[in-house]
N, C-alpha and C positions, 0 to 999 in steps of 0.2 A: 379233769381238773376242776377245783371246786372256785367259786365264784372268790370266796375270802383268800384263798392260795394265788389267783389270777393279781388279786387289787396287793396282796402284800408285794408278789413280786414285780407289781407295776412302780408301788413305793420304793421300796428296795433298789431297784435298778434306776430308779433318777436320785435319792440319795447317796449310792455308789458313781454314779456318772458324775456328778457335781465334785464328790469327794478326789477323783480318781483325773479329772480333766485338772483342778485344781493345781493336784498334786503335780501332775507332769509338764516338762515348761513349754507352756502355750497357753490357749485362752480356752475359754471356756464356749462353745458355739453358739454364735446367733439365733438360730433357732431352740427353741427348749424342748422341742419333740427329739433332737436328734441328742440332747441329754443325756435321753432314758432310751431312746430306741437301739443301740449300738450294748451296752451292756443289759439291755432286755436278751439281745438276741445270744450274746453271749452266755446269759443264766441259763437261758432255753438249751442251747447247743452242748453245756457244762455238764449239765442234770441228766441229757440226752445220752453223752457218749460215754460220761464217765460212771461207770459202776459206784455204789457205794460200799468203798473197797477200806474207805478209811475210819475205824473203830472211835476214832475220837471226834468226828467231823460231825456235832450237835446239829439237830434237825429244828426246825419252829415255824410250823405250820404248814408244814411237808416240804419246805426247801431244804437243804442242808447248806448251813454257814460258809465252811472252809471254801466248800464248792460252788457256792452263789458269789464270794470274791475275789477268787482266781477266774472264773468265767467274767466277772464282769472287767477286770483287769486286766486280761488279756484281751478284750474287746474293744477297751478304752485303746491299747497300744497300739492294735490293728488299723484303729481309724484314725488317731494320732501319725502313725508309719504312710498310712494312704495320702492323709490331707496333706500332711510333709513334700511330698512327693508330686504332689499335683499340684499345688502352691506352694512354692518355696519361699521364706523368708527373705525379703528383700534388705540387703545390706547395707546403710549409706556408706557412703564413702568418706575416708575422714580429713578429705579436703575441701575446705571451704569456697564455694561456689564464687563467682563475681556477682555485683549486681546489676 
């Protein structure tokens, strides 16, 4: 992997995490490492298993597009599905408390 291919898909995957945390309802994480590190992992694992099978799925600077944002969106869901699960959403109640 070439050093400029490394730093686009470093870019790339915290632009995609930011777009992709946004999008889905919840917040966006505390930390800014785990931003990009969760749809990092997913371009890697995308590029990895999936052949490039799809004739229209434009490349730019050796990633392919289609395939760098369903990797990085199915990554976003993974960790979104996880934290869900480990911290659930605490509900108030919608009766008003005494003082």
């Amino acid at each position: 992997m070439d050093v400029g291919t490394f730093l686009l898909m470093l870019g790339l995957s915290y632009a995609t995490g930011v777009l992709w945390y946004d999008l889905l309802p919840g917040r966006l994480p505390e930390r800014v490492w785990r931003v990009a590190a969760y749809p990092f992992l997913g371009i890697f694992v995308a590029h990895t298993l999936l052949p490039p099978v799809l004739a229209f799925d434009p490349a730019f600077g050796g990633l392919r597009l289609i395939t760098t944002a369903v990797g990085s969106l199915v990554a976003v869901i993974v960790d979104w599905v996880i934290t869900q699960a480990r911290h659930p959403a605490i509900v108030p109640s919608p009766e008003p408390r005494a003082a």
